[in-house]
Residue, then its C-alpha position, 0 to 999 in steps of 0.5 A: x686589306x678591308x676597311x672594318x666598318x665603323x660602328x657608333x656608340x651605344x647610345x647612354x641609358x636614360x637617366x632616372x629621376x633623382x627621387x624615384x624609389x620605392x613607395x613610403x610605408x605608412x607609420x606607426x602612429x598613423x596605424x595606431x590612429x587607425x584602430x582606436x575606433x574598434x578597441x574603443x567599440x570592443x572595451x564598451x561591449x565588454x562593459x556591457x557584457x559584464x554588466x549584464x551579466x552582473x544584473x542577472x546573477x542579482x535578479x535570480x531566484x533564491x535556491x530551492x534549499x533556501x526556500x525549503x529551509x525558510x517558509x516550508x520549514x515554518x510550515x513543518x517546525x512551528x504549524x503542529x497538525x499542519x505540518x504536511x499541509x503547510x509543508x505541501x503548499x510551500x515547496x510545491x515550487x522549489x522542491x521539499x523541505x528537509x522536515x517533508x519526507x519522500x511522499x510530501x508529509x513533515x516528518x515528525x518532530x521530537x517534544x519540547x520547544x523547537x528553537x528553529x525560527x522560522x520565517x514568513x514574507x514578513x520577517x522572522x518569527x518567535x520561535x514554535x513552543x510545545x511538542x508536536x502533534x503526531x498522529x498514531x501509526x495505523x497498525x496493519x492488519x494481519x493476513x489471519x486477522x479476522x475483520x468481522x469482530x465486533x467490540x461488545x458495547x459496555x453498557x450492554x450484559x454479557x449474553x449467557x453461554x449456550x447450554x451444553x449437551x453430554x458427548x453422547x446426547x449430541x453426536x450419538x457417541x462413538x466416532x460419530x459427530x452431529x451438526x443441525x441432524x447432519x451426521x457423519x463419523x471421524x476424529x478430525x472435524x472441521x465446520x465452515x459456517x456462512x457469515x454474509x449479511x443474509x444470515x443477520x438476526x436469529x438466522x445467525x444465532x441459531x446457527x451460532x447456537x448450534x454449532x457450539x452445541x455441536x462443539x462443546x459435544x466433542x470429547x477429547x479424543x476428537x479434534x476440530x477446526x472452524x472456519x467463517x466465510x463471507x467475502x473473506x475467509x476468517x479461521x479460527x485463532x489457531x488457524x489449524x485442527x486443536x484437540x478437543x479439550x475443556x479449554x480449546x472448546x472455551x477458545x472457540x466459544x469466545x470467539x464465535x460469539x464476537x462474529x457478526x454478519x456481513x458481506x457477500x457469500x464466497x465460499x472456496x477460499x473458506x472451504x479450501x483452507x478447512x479441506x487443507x487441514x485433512x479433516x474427516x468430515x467438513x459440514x459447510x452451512x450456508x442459506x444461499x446459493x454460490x456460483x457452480x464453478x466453486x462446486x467444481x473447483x473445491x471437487x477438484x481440490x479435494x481428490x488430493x485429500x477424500x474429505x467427507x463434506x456434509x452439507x446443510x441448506x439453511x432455510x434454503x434449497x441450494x442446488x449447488x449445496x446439495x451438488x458439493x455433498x454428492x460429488x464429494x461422498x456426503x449427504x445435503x440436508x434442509x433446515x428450515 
């Protein structure tokens, strides 16, 4: 029988310290202590902050409304003809003050006292009496006005009319009318007279004079149709052939005696208008000479109407005159 060998016992495990264990955590009171530095640092700049803030809301400008209805609203209410200007200067800055309207001049303001008080660097002041001035609205010009009127002075006595020819002694009778020796037959007559500067003094008035000669030598069965040119084309008042009667030659005559001379020479526009009309003969008087294209430009225009144009040269030989009558089945005749 063998022997089973005999085996020592395991040795013991050493023995571990009593007070061995975990690591104690540190407590509460001391984390605490730990932070009291940085919430301190952050309730001080939160202060800060809020004063900052504080003082730039304090120190900001007043809104431009403010400032319009304060020293530009003194400039508009209590100034009377500086309305716009003091209004201008004072919201130039801010912006406009309600009494400005969109292009910067005070409106107007209606009469009697404005109670408004208004107010200046120095304080308040007493309140604008008395209606505000406000100056006349321009009237504007109509597109048929005719700018060459000139107001006859008071003092001055009224010209005598022009004396008056018989139908017949004038135009020949019949059918046939007659301007400076120019003659021409038709009902529908229409003159287009030159009103530049050159033909100031007697020039003008000679022309005038003859022109209601030849006028007032219309009878009633013909009408007629006069136009002035300068730089502008100035029509009649009843910008269209009228018949030629008693009271529509009067018309005319209080008319051509209000025109003065000035301007350049610049017929077409003058020309076009009177061809429009379908006269029979146009006679267009003039002392100087236009530019070649106008001859061609009013020959163009006119083959849609055939209008007979007669033309005088007033004391001048104009080659585009005489150009005008030949193209457009007419004759050139020199005054001198």
């Amino acid at each position: 029988m063998s022997r089973i060998p005999h085996r020592p016992p395991p040795a013991a495990p050493p023995s571990l310290p009593q007070n061995a264990g975990p690591p104690p955590l540190p407590s509460i009171e001391e984390d605490d202590d730990a932070k009291k530095p940085y919430v301190a640092a952050a309730i001080a700049g939160l202060v800060v902050f809020v004063l900052l803030l504080l003082w730039m809301l304090m120190a900001a400008p007043e809104p431009a409304g403010n400032l319009a209805t304060g020293n530009v609203g003194s400039g508009a209410g209590g100034q009377g003809d500086d309305q716009g200007d003091d209004g201008n200067e004072s919201g130039q800055g801010n912006g406009k003050s309600p009494a400005q309207d969109a292009n910067g001049d005070a409106a107007e303001q209606p009469s009697g006292v404005d109670a408004r008080p208004t107010t200046t660097a120095g304080g308040p002041t007493t309140p604008s009496e008395g209606p505000s001035k406000a100056a006349a609205p321009e009237r504007p010009a109509s597109p048929n006005e005719n700018v060459f009127f000139v107001p006859t002075p008071a003092a001055e006595p009224a010209k005598p009319a022009p004396p008056t020819t018989p139908a017949v002694a004038a135009n020949g009778g019949g059918d046939s009318a007659e301007f400076f020796g120019s003659a021409a037959e038709g009902q529908r007559i229409a003159y287009a007279v030159d009103l530049s500067s050159s033909m100031a003094g007697r020039r003008f008035e000679r022309a005038r004079d003859e022109l209601l000669r030849s006028v007032q030598g219309l009878d009633e069965s013909k009408s007629v149709y006069v136009v002035f040119f300068n730089s502008a084309a100035h029509p009649q008042p009843q910008d269209k052939l009228i018949q030629a009667t008693n009271e529509a030659k009067r018309e005319i005559e209080d008319w051509v005696t209000q025109a003065a001379p000035s301007g350049g020479t610049m017929p077409e526009a003058a020309l076009r208008m009177a061809i429009g009309h379908k006269p029979d003969v146009l006679f267009v008087l003039s002392d100087g000479e236009f530019h070649a294209s106008v001859v061609y430009s009013v020959t163009q225009y006119n083959r849609r109407f055939g209008v007979q144009i007669q033309t005088i040269g007033f004391q001048f030989n104009a080659a585009t005159l005489r150009e005008l009558a030949e193209l457009n089945g007419g004759t050139f005749r020199l005054v001198n």
